[in-house]
C-alpha positions in Angstrom: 10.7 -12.4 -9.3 12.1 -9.2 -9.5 12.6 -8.7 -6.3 14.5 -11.9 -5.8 16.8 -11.3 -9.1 17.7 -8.2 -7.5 18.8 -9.7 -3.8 20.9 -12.1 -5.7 22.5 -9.5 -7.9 23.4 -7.5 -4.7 24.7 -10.2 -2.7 27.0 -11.4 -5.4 27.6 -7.5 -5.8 28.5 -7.6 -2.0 30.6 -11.2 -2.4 33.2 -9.3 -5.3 33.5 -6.0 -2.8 36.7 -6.6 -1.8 37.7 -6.7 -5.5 36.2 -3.6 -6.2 39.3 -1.6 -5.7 37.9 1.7 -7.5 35.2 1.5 -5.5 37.1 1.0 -2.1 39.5 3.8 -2.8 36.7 6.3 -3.8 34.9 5.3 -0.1 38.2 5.9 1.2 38.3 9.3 -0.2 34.9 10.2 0.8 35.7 9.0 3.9 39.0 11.2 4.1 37.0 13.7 2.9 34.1 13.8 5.8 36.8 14.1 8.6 38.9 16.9 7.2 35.3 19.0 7.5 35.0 17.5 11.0 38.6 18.4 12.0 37.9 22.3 10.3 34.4 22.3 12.4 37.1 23.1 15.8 39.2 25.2 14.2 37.9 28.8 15.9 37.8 31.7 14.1 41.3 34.3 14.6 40.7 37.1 17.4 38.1 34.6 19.3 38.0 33.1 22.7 36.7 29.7 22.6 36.1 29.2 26.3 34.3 32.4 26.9 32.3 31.4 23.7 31.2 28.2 24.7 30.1 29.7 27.7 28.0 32.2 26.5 26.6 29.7 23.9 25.3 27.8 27.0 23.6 30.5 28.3 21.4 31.5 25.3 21.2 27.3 24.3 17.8 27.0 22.2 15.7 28.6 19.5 16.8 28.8 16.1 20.7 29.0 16.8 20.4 25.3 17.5 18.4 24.2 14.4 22.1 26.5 12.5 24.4 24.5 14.8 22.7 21.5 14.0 23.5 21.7 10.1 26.6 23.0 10.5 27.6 20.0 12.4 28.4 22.3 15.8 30.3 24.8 14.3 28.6 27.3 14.9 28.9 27.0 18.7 32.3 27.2 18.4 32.3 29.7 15.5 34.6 27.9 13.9 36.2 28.8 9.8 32.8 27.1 8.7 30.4 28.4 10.9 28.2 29.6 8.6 28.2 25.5 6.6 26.9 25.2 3.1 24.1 26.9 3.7 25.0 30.3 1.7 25.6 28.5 -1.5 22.2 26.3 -1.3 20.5 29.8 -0.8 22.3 31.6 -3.9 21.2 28.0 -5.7 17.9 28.7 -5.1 17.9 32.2 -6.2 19.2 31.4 -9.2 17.2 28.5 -9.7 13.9 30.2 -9.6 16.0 32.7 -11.5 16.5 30.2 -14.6 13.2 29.7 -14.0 11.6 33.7 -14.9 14.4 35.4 -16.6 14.8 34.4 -20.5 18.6 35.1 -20.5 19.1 32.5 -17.5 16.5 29.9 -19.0 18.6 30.5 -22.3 21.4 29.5 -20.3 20.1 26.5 -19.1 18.7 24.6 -22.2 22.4 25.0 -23.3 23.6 21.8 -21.3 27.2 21.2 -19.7 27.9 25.0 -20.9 24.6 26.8 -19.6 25.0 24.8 -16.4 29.0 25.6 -15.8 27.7 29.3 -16.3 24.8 29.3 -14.1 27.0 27.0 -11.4 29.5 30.3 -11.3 26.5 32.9 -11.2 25.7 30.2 -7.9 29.1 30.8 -6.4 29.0 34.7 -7.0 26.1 34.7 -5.2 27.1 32.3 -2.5 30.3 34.5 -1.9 28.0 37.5 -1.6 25.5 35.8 1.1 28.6 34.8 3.0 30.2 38.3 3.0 26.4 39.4 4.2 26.2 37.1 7.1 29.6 37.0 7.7 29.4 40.4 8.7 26.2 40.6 10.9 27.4 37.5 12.7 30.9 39.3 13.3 29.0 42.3 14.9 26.7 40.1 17.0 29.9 38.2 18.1 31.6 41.7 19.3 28.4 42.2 21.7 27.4 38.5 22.4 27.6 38.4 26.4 27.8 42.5 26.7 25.2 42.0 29.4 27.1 39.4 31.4 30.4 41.0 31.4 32.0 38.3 29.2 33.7 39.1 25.7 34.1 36.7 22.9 36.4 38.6 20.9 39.7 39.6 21.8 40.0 42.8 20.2 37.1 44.1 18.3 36.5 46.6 16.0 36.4 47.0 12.1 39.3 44.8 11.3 38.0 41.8 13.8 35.2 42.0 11.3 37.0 42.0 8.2 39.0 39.0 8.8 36.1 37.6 10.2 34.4 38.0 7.0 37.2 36.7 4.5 37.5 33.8 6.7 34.2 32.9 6.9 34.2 33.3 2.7 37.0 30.8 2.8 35.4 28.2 4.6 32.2 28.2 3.2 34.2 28.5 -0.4 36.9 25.5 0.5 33.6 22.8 1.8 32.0 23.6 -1.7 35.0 22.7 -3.1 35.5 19.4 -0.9 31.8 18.5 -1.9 32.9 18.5 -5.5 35.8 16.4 -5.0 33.3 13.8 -3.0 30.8 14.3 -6.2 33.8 13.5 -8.8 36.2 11.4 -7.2 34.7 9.9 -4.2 30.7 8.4 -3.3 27.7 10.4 -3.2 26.7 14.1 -3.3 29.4 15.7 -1.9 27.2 18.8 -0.2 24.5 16.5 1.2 27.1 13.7 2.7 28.4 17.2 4.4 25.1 18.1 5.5 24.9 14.5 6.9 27.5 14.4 8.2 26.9 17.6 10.5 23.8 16.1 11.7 25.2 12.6 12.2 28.5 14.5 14.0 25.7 15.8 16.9 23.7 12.2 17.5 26.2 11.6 20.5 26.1 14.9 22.4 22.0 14.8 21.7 21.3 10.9 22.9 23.7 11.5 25.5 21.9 14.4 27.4 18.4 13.0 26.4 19.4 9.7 28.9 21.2 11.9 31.2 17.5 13.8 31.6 16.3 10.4 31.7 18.3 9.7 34.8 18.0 12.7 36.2 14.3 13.3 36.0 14.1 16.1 34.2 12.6 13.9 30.9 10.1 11.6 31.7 10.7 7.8 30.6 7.0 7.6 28.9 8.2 10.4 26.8 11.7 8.9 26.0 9.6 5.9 24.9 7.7 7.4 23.0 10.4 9.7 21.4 12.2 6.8 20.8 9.3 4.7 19.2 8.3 7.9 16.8 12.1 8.1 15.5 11.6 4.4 14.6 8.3 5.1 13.1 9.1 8.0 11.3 12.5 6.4 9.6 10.0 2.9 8.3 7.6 5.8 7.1 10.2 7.8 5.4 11.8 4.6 3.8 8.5 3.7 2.6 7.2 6.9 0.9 10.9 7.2 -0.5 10.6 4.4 -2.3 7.0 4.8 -3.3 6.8 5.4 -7.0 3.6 5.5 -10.0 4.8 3.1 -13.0 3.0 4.4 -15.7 2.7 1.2 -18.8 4.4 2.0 -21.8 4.2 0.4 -24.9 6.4 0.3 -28.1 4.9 -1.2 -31.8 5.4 -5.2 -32.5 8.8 -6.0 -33.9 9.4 -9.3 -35.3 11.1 -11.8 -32.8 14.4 -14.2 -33.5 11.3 -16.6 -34.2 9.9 -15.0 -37.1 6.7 -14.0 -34.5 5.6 -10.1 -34.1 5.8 -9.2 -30.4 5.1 -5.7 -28.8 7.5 -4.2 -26.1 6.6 -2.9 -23.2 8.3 -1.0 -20.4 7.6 1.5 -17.6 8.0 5.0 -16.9 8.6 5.1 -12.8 7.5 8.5 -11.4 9.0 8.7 -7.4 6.0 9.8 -5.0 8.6 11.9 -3.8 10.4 13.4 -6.9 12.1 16.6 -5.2 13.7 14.2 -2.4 15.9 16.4 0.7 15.9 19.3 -1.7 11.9 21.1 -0.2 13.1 21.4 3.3 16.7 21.9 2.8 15.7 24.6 0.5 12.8 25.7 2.8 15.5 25.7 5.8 17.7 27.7 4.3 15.4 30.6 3.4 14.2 31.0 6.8 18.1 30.3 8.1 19.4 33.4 6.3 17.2 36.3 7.8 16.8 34.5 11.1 20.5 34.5 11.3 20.9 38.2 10.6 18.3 39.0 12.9 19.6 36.9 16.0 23.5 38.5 15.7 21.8 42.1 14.8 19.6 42.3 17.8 22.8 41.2 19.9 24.7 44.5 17.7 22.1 46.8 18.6 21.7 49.1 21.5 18.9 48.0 23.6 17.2 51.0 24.2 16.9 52.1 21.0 13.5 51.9 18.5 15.9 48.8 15.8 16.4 46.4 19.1 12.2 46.0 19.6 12.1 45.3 16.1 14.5 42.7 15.5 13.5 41.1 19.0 9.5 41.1 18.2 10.8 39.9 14.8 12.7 36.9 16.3 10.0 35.9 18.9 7.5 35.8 16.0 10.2 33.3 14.1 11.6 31.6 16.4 11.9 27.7 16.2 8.3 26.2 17.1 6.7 29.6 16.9 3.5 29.2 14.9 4.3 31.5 12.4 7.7 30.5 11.6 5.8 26.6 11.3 3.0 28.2 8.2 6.5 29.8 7.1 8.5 26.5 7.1 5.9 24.0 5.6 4.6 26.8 3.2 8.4 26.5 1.8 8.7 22.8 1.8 4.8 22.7 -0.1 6.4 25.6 -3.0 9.9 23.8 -3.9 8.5 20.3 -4.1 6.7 21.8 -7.2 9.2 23.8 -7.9 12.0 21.3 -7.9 10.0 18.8 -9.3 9.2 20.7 -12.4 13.1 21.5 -12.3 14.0 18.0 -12.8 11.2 16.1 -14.5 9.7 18.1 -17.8 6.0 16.4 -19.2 6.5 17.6 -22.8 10.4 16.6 -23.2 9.6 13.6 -21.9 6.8 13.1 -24.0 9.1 13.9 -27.1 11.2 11.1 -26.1 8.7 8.9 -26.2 7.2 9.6 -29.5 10.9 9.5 -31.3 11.0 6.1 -29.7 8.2 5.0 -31.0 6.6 4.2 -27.3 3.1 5.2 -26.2 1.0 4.9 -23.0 -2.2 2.9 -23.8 -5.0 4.9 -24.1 -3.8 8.1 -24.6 -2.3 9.4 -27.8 1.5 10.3 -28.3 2.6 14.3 -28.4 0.8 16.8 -26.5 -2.0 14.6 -24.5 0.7 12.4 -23.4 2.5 15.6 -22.2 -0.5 16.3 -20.7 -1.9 13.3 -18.9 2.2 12.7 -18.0 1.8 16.8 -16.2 -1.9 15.6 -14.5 -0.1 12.4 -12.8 2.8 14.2 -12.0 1.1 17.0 -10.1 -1.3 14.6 -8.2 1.7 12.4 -6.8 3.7 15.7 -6.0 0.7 16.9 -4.1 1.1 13.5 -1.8 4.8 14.1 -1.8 4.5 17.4 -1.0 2.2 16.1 2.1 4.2 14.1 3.2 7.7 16.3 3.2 5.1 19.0 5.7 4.2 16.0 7.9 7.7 14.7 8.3 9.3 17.6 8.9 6.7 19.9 10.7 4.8 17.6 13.3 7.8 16.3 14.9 9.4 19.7 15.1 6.7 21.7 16.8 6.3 18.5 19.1 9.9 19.1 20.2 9.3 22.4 20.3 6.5 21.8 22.6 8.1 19.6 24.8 12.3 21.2 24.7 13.6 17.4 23.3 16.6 17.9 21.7 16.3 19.7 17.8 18.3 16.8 16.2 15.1 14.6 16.8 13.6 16.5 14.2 11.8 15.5 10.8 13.9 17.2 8.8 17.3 15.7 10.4 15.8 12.2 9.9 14.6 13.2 6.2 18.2 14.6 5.2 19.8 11.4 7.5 17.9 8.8 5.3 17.6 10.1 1.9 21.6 10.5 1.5 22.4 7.3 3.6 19.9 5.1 1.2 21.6 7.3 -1.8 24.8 6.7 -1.4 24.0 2.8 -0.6 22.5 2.8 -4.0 25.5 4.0 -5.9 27.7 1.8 -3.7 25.9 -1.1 -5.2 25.7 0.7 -9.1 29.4 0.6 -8.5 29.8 -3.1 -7.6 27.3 -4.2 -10.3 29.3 -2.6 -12.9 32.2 -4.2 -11.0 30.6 -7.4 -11.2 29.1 -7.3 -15.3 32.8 -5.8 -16.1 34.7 -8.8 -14.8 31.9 -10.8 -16.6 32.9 -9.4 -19.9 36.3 -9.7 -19.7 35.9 -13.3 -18.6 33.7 -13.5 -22.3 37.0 -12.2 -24.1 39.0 -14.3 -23.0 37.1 -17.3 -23.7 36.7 -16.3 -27.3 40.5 -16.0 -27.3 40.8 -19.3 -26.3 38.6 -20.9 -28.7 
């Protein structure tokens, strides 16, 4: 019955969307929004040659550079003003998130609500800034020597000053998408940083199908295996729907209160706890980590004189990492296992939950109200996280080292699909939110003015 009341509210939600005109300018604006980051995504970095650089790109296609291109929606390979994406700030966020976590200052800070939050969002940035200026810098260095060995040369005229500007522009970009994610959050549909995450991925679907058919035609991928690629992308988006939605309703009851009819009857309700509480945030998070020294690493080796002790180093150091590499796999799902925990106990806490409950006079049956209701809510939580966090290693880690094995295209990946899904069914679900309250508010102001008129 529920089920059916809810198709009916959404397609008379869907029936009033073209009088939802707040609704219809804010998809506008989100839309707006998405295609000034794809129009900034070609827009090359001063003191760079964009021919040359796409060049040598295609010479050293593959590895971890892709899985960085990929997120960044491409701009990477073209070094463009956002090259290095969002990725800085969703770094500092987890420092100082684990952060807020240990240090009694910061978790000060955070139990002070909108305040603590504005303060810890701007210790974020600081930190954001100071990642960007870090990899802004190795990547400008890498960039001087990237092709050395050919004979071709990306920049025009290096030295210190091609690095510098390099740097503040770099900082700029990274600084002005944080900003238009904000404006997507506030004034348009969604989460502004994950629809530009999505969008990056989403931007690369046509270059990626495209060459997987053309190795289809030209025999360099087999058909079984495009078949079968094609058949676990389909599998893997029904199983990721699925678990997404996958939830533990836990019964809660509230005392009898006496009915309009004079009878006592007792309340109940339920508390939905999502399989999958953490959502994207595990492998984004897990991504970004292992994105950050990789990325160093990659444009340092290219800065480094070959012959010297530093260039084996960072070389052994990137073979050991590098994308499908079993080492940077343990790395990769060990980091997706540690922030679903972590994020879930961000964002869901047993004993202020269990406070609620008891001021609101509700209970779960069979277990008494205050701390063993804390407790029992902490027990089911970390059993389902333990499922969710199996999931999340399954997804994202089988499918990459099976590309890895095989040299399908990265996009394919778990973790594209995860991040693909998640924010598509998100933002569908506050599309309709908007369109229901839509809907109830034109019901209400129909009430009105029937009371007026009587």
């Amino acid at each position: 019955m529920a089920s059916r009341a809810d198709n009916i509210a959404s397609n008379m939600s869907l029936a009033n969307f073209g009088k939802a005109t707040e609704l219809k300018q804010r998809i506008w604006f989100t839309v707006g929004a998405l295609i000034v980051f794809r129009f900034l995504s070609f827009v090359p970095l001063p003191g760079v040659n964009p021919l040359i650089l796409s060049t040598l790109y295609d010479q050293t296609r593959g590895g971890i550079l892709d899985l960085f291109n990929t997120f960044s929606g491409g701009s990477l390979e073209r070094m463009s003003l956002i090259a290095l994406g969002v990725m800085p700030y969703i770094t500092a966020s987890i420092v100082v998130q684990l952060a807020a976590a240990l240090h009694p200052s910061l978790m000060a800070l955070k139990k002070e609500g909108e305040a603590g939050r504005k303060k810890l969002n701007q210790y974020t940035r600081y930190g954001a800034v100071l990642l960007c200026a870090v990899q802004g810098w190795f990547l400008a260095s890498g960039l001087e020597a990237y092709g050395a060995q050919s004979g071709l040369q990306a920049v025009v005229d290096p030295g210190v000053m091609f690095r510098v500007i390099a740097v503040v522009n770099l900082i700029g970009g990274t600084m002005f998408l944080l900003w238009l994610g904000e404006q997507i959050t506030s004034r348009g549909i969604g989460n502004g940083v994950s629809l530009i995450i999505m969008a990056g991925i989403v931007a690369q679907f046509p270059t990626f199908i495209g060459n997987l058919f053309e190795g289809g035609r030209s025999g360099s991928i087999s058909p079984v295996l495009i078949i079968g690629l094609i058949a676990m992308i389909v599998a893997l988006i029904l199983g990721i729907c699925f678990m997404e939605r996958a939830q533990r309703r836990l019964l809660i009851q509230y005392p009898k209160r006496a009915s309009a009819r004079g009878m006592m009857q007792a309340d109940r309700s339920h508390l939905p706890l999502k399989l999958n509480t953490a959502g994207v945030i595990p492998p984004i998070f897990a991504s970004s980590l292992l994105l950050l020294p990789l990325t160093i690493t990659q444009f340092a080796g290219n800065a480094t004189d070959t012959e010297s002790v530093g260039y084996g180093v960072v070389q052994t150091l990137n073979q050991y990492l590098q994308h499908g590499a079993p080492l940077y796999m343990l790395l990769y799902a060990a980091g997706i296992i540690f922030f679903c925990f972590f994020y879930t106990a961000v964002v869901f806490n047993p004993e202020e939950t269990a406070e609620n409950l008891k001021k609101n006079g509700g209970f779960i049956p069979g277990i008494r109200p205050g701390k063993r209701t804390s407790d029992y809510l902490d027990h089911v939580l970390t059993r389902i996280t333990v499922l969710g966090a199996i999931y999340l290693t399954i997804v994202c880690v089988v499918p990459e080292y099976v590309i890895a094995q095989t040299g399908l295209p990265l996009f394919l990946g778990g973790t594209s699909l995860l991040i693909v899904v998640n924010v598509t069914v998100d933002t569908i679900t506050q599309i309709q939110s908007h369109l229901l309250a839509h809907q109830y508010g034109d019901l209400i102001r129909k009430a009105k003015l029937k009371g007026r008129m009587r």
